[in-house]
C-alpha positions as CSV (number, residue, x, y, z in Angstrom):
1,X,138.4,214.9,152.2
2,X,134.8,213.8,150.3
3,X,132.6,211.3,149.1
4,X,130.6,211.7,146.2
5,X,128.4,210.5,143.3
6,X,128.8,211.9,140.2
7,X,125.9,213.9,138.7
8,X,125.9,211.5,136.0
9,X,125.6,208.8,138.6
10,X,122.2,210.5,140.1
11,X,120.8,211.4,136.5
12,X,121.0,207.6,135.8
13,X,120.5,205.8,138.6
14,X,117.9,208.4,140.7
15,X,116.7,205.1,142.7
16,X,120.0,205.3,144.1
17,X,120.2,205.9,148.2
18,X,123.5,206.1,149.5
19,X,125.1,205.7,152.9
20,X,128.2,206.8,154.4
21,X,130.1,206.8,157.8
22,X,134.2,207.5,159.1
23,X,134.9,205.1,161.9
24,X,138.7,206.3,163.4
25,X,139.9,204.4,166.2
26,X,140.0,201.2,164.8
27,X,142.4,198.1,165.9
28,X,142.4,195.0,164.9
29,X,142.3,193.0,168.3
30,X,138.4,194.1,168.8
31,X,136.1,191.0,169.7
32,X,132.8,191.5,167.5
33,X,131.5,188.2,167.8
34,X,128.1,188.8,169.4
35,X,127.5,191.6,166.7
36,X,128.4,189.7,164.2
37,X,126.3,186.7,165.2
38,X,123.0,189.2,166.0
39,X,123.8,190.2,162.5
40,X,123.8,186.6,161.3
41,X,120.8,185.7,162.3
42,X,118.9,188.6,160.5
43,X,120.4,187.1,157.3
44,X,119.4,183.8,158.3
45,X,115.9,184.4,158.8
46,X,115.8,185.8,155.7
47,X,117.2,183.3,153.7
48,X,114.7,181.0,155.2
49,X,112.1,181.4,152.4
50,X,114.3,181.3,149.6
51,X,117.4,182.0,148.0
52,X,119.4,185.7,147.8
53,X,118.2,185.9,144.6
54,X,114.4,185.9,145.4
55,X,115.4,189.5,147.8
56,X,114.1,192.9,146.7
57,X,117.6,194.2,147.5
58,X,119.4,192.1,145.6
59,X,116.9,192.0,141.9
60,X,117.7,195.5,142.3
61,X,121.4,195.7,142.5
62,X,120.6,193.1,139.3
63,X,118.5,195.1,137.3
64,X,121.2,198.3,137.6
65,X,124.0,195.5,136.0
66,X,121.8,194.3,133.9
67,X,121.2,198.4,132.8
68,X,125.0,198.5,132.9
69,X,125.5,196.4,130.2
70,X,126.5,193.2,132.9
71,X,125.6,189.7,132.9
72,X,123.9,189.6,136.5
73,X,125.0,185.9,137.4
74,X,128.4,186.5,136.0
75,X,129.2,189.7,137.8
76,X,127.0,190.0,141.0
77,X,126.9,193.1,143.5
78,X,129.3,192.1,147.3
79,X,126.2,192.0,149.0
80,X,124.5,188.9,147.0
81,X,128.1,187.5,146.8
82,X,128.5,187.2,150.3
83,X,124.5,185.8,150.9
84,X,125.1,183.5,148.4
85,X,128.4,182.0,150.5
86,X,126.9,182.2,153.3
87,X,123.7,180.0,152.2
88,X,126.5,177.6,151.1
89,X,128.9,177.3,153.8
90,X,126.5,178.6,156.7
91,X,129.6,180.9,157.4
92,X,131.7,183.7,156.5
93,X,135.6,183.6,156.8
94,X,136.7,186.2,159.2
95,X,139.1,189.1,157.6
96,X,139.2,192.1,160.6
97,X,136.7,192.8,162.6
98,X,135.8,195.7,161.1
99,X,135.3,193.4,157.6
100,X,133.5,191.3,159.4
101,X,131.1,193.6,160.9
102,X,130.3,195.4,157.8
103,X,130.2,191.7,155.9
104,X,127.5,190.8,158.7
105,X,125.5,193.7,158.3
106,X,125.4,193.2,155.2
107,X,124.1,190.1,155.1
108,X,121.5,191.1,157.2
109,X,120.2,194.0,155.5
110,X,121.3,192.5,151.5
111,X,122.7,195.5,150.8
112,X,126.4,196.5,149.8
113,X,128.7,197.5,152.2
114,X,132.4,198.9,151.5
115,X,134.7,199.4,154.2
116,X,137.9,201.3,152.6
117,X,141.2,202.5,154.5
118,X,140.9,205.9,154.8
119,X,144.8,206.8,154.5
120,X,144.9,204.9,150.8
121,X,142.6,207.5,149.7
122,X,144.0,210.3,148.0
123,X,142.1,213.6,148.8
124,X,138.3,212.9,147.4
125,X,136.3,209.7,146.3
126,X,134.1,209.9,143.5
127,X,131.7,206.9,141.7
128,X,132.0,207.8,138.8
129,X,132.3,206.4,135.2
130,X,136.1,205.2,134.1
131,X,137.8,207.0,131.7
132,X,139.9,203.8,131.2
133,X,143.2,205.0,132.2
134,X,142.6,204.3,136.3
135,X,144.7,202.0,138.6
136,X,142.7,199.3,140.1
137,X,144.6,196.4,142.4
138,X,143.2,193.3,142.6
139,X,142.9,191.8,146.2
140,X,145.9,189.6,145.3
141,X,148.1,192.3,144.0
142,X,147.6,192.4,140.8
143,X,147.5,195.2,138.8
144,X,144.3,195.7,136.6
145,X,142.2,198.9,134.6
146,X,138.8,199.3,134.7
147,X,136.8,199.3,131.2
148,X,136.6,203.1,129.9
149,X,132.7,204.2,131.0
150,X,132.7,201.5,133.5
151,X,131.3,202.9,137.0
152,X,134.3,202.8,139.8
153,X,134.8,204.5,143.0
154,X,138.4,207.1,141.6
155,X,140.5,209.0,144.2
156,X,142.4,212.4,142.9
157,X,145.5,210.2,142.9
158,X,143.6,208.4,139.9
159,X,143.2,204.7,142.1
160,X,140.0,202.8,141.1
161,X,139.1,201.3,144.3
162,X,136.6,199.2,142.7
163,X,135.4,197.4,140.1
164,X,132.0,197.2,138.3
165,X,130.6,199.3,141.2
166,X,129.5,197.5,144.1
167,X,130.8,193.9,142.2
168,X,134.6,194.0,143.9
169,X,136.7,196.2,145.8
170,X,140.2,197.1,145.3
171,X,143.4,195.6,147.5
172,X,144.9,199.4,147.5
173,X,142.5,200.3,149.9
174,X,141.3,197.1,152.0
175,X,141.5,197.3,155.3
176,X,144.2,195.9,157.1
177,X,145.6,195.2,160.3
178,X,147.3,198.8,160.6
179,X,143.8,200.6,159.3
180,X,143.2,203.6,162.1
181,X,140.3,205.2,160.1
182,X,138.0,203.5,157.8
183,X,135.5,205.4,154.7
184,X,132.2,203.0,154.8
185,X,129.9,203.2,151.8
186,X,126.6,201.7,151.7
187,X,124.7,201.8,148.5
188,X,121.1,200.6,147.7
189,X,118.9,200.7,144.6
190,X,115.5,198.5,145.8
191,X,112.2,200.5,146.4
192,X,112.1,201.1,150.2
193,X,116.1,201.6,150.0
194,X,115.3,205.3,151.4
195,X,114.4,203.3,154.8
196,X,116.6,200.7,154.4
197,X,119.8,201.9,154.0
198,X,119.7,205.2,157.2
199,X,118.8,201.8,159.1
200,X,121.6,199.9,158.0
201,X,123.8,203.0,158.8
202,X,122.1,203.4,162.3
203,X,122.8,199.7,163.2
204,X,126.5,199.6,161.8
205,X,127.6,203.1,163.4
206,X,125.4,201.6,166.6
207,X,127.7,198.6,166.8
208,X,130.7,199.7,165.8
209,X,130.6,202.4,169.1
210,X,130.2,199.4,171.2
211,X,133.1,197.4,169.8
212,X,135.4,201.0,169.7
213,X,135.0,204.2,172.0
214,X,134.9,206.0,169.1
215,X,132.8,209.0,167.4
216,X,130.9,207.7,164.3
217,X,129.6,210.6,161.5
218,X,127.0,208.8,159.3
219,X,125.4,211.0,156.5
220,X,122.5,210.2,154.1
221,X,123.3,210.6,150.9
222,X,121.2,211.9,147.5
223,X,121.3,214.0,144.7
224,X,120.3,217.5,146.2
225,X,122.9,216.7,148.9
226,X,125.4,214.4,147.0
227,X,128.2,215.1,149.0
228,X,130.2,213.9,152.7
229,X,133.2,215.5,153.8
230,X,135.2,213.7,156.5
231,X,138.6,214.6,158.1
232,X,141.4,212.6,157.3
233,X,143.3,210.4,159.7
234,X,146.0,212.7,161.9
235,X,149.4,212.0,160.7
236,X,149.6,212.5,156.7
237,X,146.7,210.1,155.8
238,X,144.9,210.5,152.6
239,X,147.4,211.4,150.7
240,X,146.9,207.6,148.7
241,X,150.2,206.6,150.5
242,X,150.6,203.5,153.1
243,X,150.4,204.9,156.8
């Protein structure tokens, strides 16, 4: 299996740096409490001074929708989402521990995180533009299609697993209580993003080995080396059907 930008992607977006990582191993009765709080408090540090809004991060992620043809404050990318709830409720609802880890750093770094079931992928992952005729599933169950030239994350089994880029993710492949093996995507667009976003990486695959006993490949990527290949979960994951 592999994760990948398009080359349309690069050629239009070449601020673009691009994390990814393949945590197997994971169960849903891990405590991540203290990461997720050392996480927290990064975020609320930073949110101090000002609003999410005022982050480099995050007037990036709004200049690429607003370059996208997207009303920033309608549709905003997960990572200002989830500062801007925090600010509000001082909190974040907790999903899986894995979510919440990824949520938390995150928050820390203002930088979007995707953490998507490896076995709902079918074969390869590409962000690419939509040709219009992709699946996408709501996080409610509903059934929706991305916008033809719209920018989603597309499996070979033709599942969008998200919408408007980093704006929302797909239910097909959220994580779950039954997730073994988890693709996590980390995507920044601000100007020291080429620092930013290995360190994110480091400090996620860092914590997630102390939660789980488990091996974490991270890669870095760009468009001279677009590409991460990962193994599939044992047992007929990734073939885009439920394990």
């Amino acid at each position: 299996m592999y994760f990948q930008h398009s080359d349309e992607i690069w050629s239009e977006h070449p601020e673009l740096v691009a994390g990814a990582l393949v945590a197997t191993g994971i169960t849903a009765d891990a405590v991540v409490e203290p990461r997720v709080e050392a996480f927290t408090t990064v975020a609320k540090a930073r949110l101090a001074a000002g609003t999410e809004a005022d982050l480099p991060e995050i007037q990036a992620w709004r200049r690429t929708f607003s370059k996208m043809g997207l009303k920033p404050t309608r549709y905003r990318c997960a990572s200002e989402s989830l500062l801007r709830r925090f600010r509000k409720e001082g909190a974040l609802p907790r999903i899986h521990p894995l979510v919440d880890l990824c949520n938390a750093a995150s928050l820390a770094f203002a930088i979007p995180v995707a953490a998507l079931d490896v076995a709902r992928i079918s074969r390869h992952l590409e962000v690419r533009r939509a040709a219009g005729d992709e699946n996408y599933l709501t996080l409610s169950g509903e059934p929706d299609t991305p916008e033809p030239g719209e920018v989603t994350f597309v499996d070979a089994a033709g599942h969008a697993h998200a919408r408007r880029w980093t704006n929302r993710q797909s239910g097909h492949s959220a994580v779950r209580d039954t997730t073994r093996s988890a693709l996590i995507i980390a995507e920044g667009m601000h100007a020291s993003a080429a620092k930013d976003v290995p360190d994110l990486m480091a400090a996620l695959s860092e914590a997630l080995n102390s939660v789980w006993p488990i091996s974490v490949p991270t890669a870095t990527l760009s468009r001279s080396a677009p590409r991460f290949d990962f193994a599939a979960r044992a047992g007929g994951a990734g073939d885009g059907t439920p394990s």
